[in-house]
Structure formats: C-alpha cells, structure tokens
C-alpha positions in Angstrom: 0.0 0.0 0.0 1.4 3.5 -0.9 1.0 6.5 1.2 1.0 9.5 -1.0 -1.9 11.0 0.9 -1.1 14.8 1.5 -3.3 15.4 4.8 -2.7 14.7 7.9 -5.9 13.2 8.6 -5.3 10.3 6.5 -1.5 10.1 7.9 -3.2 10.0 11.8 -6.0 7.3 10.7 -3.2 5.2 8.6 -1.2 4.7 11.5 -4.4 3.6 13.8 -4.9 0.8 11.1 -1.4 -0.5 12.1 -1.2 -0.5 15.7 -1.7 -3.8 17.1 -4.1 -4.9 19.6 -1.6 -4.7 22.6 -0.9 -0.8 21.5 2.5 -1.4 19.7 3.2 -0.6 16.5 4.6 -4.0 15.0 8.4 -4.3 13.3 6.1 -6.1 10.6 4.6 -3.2 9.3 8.2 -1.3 9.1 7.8 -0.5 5.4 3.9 1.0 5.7 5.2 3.2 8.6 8.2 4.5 7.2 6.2 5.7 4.3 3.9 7.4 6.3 6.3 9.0 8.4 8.5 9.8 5.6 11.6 8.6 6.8 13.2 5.2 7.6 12.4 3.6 10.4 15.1 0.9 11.5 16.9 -0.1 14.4 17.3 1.8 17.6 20.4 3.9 18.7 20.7 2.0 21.7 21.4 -1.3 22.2 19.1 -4.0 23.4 16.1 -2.0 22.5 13.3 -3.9 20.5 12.5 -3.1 17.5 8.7 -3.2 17.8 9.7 -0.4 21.2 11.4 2.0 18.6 8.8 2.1 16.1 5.9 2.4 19.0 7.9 5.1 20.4 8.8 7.3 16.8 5.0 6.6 16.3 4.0 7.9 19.1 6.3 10.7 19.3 5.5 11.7 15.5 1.7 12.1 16.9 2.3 14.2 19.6 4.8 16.5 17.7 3.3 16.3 14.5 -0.2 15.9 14.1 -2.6 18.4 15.1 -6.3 16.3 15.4 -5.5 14.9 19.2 -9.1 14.2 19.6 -8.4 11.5 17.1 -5.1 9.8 18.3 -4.9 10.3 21.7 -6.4 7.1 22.7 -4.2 5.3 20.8 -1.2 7.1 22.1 -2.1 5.8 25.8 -3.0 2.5 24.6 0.7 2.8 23.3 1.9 4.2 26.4 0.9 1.5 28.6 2.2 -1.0 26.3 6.0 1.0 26.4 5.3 1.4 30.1 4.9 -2.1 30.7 7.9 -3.0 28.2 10.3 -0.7 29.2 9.5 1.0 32.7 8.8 4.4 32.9 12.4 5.6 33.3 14.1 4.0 30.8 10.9 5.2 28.0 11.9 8.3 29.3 14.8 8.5 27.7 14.5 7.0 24.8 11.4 9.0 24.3 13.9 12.4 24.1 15.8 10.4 22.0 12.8 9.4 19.5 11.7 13.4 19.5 15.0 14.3 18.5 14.8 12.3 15.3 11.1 13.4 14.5 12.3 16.8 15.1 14.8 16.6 12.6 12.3 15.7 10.1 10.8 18.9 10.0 14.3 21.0 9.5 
C-alpha cells in the first residue's frame, strides 16, 4: 500500500490501522510506517532495545509533535503508552522517548 496521501488526517487514521491490539506498532509493518512517516524507520540507537519499542515510540512521538487532530489519536497514544510502560518501565521510556523526539524533530528542519 502507498502512502502518497497529503493530509494529515489520513496520515493519523493510517497509522491507527497498524497499531496492534496490545498498543504497539509491529516491526512487521516497518515498510507502511516509514512511508507514512516519511523517513526510515530501523533499528534503535541504543542497544538491546526492540524493534517493535522503537517504532511504537517514533509513532507515538511523530503524533504528539506532528499531528494536530488529538481528539483522534490520543487514545491510541495511551493504549501505546501503557504498552511502552509495561515493556520498558517508565524511566528508561523516558529517555528514549527524548531520543525518539529528537529524530522526529529533525524531520521537519
């Protein structure tokens, strides 16, 4: 499936349609996501990080930075959340989280 779609609506309800029913956003589904975030999304920085964590938290991150309909994606976001949360604990998402919002950042320079 290409994503060539030009508003963000279509970005934000895109990215629902792939989030699994746990709240991550699966390493299966790499290619579709990368697409609709325009830009790669691989391997984390750090170490010992899974993949399906990264993608869940540039997802996530991408939403809250980038995408202006919150009434639409904010459930999904703390369905993510808890996920990460129970994953990771909240001090390590912490800092990958500043980590992820430095990359989605960069997208927009």
């Amino acid at each position: 499936m290409e994503y060539t779609m030009e508003s963000a609506e279509n970005k934000v309800h895109a990215l629902i349609a792939l989030q699994s029913f746990h709240g991550a956003w699966p390493s299966s589904a790499v290619g579709e996501i990368s697409a609709i975030l325009g830009m790669p999304v691989g391997e984390c920085p750090r170490e010992g990080v899974q993949r399906d964590v990264w993608i869940t938290l540039l997802v996530v991150r991408y939403l809250e930075l980038c995408m202006s309909e919150e009434g639409t994606w904010s459930l999904v976001v703390e369905k993510a959340r808890g996920w990460l949360g129970e994953v990771l604990g909240m001090e390590a998402l912490e800092g990958l989280e500043r980590e992820a919002a430095k990359l989605i950042q960069s997208l927009g320079q």
